[in-house]
N, C-alpha and C positions, 0 to 999 in steps of 0.2 A: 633553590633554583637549579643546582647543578646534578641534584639527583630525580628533576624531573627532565631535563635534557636527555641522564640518562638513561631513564623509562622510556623515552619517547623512538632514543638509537634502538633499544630492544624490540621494540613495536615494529619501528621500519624493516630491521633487518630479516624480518620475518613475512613481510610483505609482497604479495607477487604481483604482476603486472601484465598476467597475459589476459585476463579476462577483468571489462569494465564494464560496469551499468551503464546501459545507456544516458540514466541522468546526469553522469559526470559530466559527458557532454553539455548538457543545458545549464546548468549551473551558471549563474554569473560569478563565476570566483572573487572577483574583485571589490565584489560589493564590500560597504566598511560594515554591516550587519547582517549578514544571511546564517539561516535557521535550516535543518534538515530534520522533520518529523520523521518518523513511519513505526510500524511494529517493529517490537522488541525481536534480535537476531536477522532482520531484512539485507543490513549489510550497508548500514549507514556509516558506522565507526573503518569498516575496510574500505571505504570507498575515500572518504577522509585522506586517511593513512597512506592511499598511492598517488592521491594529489601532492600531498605530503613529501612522499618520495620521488616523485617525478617531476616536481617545480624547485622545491626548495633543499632535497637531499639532507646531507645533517647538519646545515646552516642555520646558525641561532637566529635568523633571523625569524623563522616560523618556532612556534613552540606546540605541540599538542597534550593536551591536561583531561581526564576524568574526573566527574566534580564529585566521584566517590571516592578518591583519594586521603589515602589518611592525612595527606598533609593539611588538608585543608580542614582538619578538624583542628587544628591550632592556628590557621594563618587563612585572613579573609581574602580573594578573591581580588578584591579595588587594587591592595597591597602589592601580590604578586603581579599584577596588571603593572601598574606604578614602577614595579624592580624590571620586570620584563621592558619594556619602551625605554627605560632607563640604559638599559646595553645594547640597545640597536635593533629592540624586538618588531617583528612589520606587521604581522600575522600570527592571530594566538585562534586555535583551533579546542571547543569544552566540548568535552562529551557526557554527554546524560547528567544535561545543563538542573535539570528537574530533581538531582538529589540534592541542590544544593540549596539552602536556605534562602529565601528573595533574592532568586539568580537573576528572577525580571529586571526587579529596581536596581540591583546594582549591574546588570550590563547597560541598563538606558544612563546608568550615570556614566559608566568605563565609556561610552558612544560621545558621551555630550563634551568629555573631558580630553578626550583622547583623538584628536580630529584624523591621525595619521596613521592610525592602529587601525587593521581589518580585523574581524572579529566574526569566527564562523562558528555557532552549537550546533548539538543533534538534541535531540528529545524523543524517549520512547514513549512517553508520557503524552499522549493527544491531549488528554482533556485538561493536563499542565497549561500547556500550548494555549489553548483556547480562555482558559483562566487568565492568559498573562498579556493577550491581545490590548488592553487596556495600554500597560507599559511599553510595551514593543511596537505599539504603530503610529507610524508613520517615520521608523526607523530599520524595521527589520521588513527582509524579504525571506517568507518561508515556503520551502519546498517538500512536497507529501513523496516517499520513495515507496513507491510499489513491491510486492514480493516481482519473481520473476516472470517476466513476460514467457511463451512458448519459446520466442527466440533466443532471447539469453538463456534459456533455460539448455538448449541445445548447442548455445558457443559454451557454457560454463561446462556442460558435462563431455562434450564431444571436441573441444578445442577446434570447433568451426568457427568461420568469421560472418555468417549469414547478418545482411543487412536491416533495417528497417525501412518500411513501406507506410505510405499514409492512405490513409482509408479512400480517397480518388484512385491513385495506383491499384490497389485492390480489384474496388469496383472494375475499374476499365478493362486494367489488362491480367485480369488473376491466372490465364493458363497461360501464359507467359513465365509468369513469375512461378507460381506452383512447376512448371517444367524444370525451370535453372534450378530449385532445392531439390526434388527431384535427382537430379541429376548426383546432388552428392550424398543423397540419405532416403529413409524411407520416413518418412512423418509420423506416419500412424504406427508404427512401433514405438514412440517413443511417445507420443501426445497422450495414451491412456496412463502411462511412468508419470507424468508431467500432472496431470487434471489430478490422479490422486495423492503426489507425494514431490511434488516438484516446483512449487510455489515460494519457497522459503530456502536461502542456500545452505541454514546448516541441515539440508535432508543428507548431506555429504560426511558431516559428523559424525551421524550416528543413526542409519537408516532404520534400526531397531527401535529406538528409543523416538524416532520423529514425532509421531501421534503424540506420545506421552509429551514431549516440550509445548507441541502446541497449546494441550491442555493443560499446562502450567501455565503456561501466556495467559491463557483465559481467565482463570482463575484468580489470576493473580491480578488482572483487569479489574474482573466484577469484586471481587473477594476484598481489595487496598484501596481501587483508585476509586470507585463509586459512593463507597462510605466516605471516604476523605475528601474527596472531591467534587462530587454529584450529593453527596448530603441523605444516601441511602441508606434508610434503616437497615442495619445488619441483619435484622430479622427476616429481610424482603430478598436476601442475596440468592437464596434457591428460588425463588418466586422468576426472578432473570434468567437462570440457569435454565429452567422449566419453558421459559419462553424460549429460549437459542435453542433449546432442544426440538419443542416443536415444530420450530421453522425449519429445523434440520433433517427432522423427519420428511416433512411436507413433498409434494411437488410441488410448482412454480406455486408460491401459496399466495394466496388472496384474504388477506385476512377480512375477518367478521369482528372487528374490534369488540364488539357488544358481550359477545359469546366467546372470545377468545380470553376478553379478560375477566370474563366469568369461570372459564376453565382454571386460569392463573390462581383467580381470587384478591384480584386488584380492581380497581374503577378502571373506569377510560382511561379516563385523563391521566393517571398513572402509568395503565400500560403505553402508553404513548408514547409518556415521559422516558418511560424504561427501552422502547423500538431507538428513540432520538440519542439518549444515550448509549445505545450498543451500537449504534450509526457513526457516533462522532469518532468514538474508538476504533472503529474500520474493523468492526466485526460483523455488522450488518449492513445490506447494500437498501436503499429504499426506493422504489420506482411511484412517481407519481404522473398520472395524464397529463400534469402542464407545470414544469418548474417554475412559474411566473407568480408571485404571489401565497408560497408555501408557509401555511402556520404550523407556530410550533404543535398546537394539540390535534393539524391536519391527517389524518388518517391516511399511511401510503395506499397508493394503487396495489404490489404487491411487492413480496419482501425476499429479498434471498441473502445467503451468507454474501461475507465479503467475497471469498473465492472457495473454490470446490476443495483445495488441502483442508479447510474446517470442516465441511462438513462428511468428510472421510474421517478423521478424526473424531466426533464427535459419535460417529455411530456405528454399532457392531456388526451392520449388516452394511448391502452394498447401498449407496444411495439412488434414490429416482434418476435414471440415466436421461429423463428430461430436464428436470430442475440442473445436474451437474452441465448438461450443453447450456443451458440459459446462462447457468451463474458467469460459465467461463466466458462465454459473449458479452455480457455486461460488466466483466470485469476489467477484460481488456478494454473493450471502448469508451468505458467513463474514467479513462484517465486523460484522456485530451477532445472526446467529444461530449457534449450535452443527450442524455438518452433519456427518453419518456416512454409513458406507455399508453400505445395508441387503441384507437376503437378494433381498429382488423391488425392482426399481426401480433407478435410479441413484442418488438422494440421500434421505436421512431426514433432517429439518430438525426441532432441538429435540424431538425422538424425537416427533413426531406426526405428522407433515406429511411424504407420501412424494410423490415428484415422479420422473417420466420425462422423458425430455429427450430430443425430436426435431426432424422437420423436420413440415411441415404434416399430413401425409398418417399420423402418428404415432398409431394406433388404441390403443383402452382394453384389449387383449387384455391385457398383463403386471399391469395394476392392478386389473381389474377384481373387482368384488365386495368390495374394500380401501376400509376408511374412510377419509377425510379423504387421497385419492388425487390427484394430480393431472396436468397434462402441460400441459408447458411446449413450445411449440411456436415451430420459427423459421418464419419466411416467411409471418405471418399479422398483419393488421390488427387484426382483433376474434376475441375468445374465443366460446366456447360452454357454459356448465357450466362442467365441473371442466377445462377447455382454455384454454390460457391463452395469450396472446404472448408468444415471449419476451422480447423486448425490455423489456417490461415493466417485469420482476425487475431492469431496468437502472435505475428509479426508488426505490431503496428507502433512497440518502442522495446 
């Protein structure tokens, strides 16, 4: 125990504090079971580690552990739980809960047994996560962490304090708002930085090697977690690859399931399988006409990556500069809105809000005479009406 105390002084002491995720905010800290998903490097483990440091300093009351730790290749888990609460532990923080053998079953036992211990994991592991829903519910509260929004993206690199806005804000008053940022930056210098290498904070590591992590990430997704997890023939793992590649290629693609998985050389019902799975992993985003009643072998409306740093990554040339304004639309606004996709327009946002997505020059012909219409436009400083920046919709957590 004393030499994980003091791993944990080493962790802190290296810890900074000027720049926080937005979701630190939202978090219920207090909960006695909350969960933190997202990709692997997002910045769930640093985000921990300054709660970490700024509630409980080097006070045994809190303890933080990875359950890749050798220690724990001699010494179960319930155990150090048990030794920890035993000297006045309050708060035990695991990180990449998912290397750890039946982490599920034994935190729902550490939850049942331990009424006064709070108990916060991360998980890079999605489809871990999803595996272990059985055991964890109606005990654990889990939260998905975003790569970076446009606007943290510009407090992390620029040591600004720009706020966040909610999509009403937006709408109503955007030259307002676009004026005061404005006033301390120019946006679009740095939003084309952002869309193709700014998603993710270790682009700060190692700006050389970025792409190549990503597609390690990938790889190491489709390649471990889909065979172990999802039950995918090894043989079928390029068969995946071939499909992320095509939609990476695509503009805003619409698939033709039929002849798409004729291409692949899967069935349907497989390639489905295989869209649903690259979905759950937050590598693929899926748009359907009405989220009300979605089957699993339901064919999306259309498909794009999670966010535009994949598919810069993924491909050697520059990407569809349409497909990249869509992705990055849809990726901001489906982390706190509901988005479908409608008969006119490209996005329906919480079935009232219709929105087109182009470049400046982007006319009201498709929306017009449509209430509560809008256009989101790249390569533009200040809106007009219902025309908006896009870069904008990059402030909205």
């Amino acid at each position: 125990m004393e030499n994980l105390f003091n791993e944990q002084s080493i962790y802190l002491k290296d810890i900074n504090l000027n720049f926080k995720r937005s979701l630190s905010t939202e978090i219920p800290w207090n909960e006695r079971l909350l969960g933190i998903q997202g990709f692997r490097g997002v910045g769930k483990t640093t985000m921990i580690l300054q709660y970490i440091k700024e509630t409980y300093g080097n006070s045994e009351k809190a303890l933080f552990v990875s359950l890749d730790n050798i220690y724990f290749s001699d010494n179960r888990l319930v155990d150090m739980v048990k030794l920890f609460v035993a000297n006045g532990g309050e708060h035990l923080f695991l990180d990449e809960v998912h290397k750890y053998p039946n982490w599920s079953v034994e935190l729902k036992n550490i939850y049942d047994l331990h009424k006064n211990l709070k108990v916060t994991f991360t998980a890079s592991s999605l489809l871990e996560i999803l595996n272990s829903k059985a055991d964890l519910s109606r005990r654990a509260i889990v939260f998905f962490m975003q790569g970076l929004s446009f606007r943290e993206y510009l407090n992390f690199t620029l040591n600004t304090n720009f706020k966040s806005f909610n999509l009403e804000d937006i709408l109503l008053d955007h030259k307002k708002i676009s004026d005061d940022i404005l006033r301390e930056i120019k946006p679009l210098k740095h939003f084309k930085q952002y869309i193709s290498s700014g998603y993710y904070p270790f682009f700060k590591q190692n700006k050389k090697f970025y792409y190549n992590r990503i597609q390690s990430i990938i790889n190491m997704v489709i390649e471990i977690e889909f065979p172990l997890l999802r039950d995918v023939e090894p043989s079928k793992i390029s068969k995946i690859k071939q499909l992320l590649y095509i939609i990476s290629q695509s503009v805003p693609f619409k698939p033709n399931i039929s002849k798409l998985a004729e291409r692949v050389g899967v069935t349907r019902n497989t390639l489905v399988e295989y869209m649903n799975h690259l979905a759950d992993t937050k590598l693929l985003n899926k748009l359907y006409a009405n989220s009300n009643g979605i089957g699993l072998l339901q064919k999306p409306d259309k498909l794009f990556l999670e966010n535009t740093n994949i598919s810069f990554a993924l491909t050697n040339n520059t990407p569809d500069i349409g497909n990249i304004r869509e992705t990055f639309f849809l990726n901001q606004l489906s982390v706190n809105h509901n988005v479908t996709y409608p008969k006119v327009g490209d996005f329906m946002v919480d079935d009232k809000y219709l929105f087109e997505v182009g470049g400046k020059s982007k006319t009201q012909k498709q929306i017009a005479g449509i209430e509560n219409a809008f256009i989101a436009a790249d390569d533009i400083e200040y809106g007009f009406r219902n025309k908006i920046p896009l870069w904008l919709f990059g402030f909205m957590y």
